[in-house]
Phi, psi and omega in degrees: 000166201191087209251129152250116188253137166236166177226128169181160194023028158114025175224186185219115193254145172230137175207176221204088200305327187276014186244121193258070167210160191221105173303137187224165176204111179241191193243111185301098175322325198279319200262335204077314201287160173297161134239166176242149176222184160196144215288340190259057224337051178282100185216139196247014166288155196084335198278273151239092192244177211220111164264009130220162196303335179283339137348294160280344165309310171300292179346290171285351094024270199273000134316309204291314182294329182264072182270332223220315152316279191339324177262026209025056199242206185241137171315164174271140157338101196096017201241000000 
């Protein structure tokens, strides 16, 4: 696995080259707290939100490792 973090413009992107989405954790201006989203429309505002970040960081972690499990495959070689 190869978990890649960028911090930018008021989020925070995580993405996973052999998982093809891309996790963002922005900041509920009205809670303060985090949340997580994604382009393939995974999303917990409202939902589940985080008042830290490292928190939500692990979350998404630990998607990414089970992404593939989640779906009933086998992780890929190498990953």
């Amino acid at each position: 696995m190869k978990i890649q973090t960028k911090i930018g413009y008021g989020k925070l992107t995580i993405t996973e080259p052999m998982i093809e989405d891309v996790y963002q954790i922005e900041q509920n201006e009205e809670t303060n707290k985090f949340y997580i989203w994604s382009e393939n429309g995974y999303n917990t505002l409202g939902i589940v939100e985080y008042a830290d970040l490292d928190k939500a960081i692990q979350h998404v972690k630990k998607t990414i490792k089970t992404y593939f499990l989640d779906r009933g495959e086998e992780n890929p070689k190498g990953f």
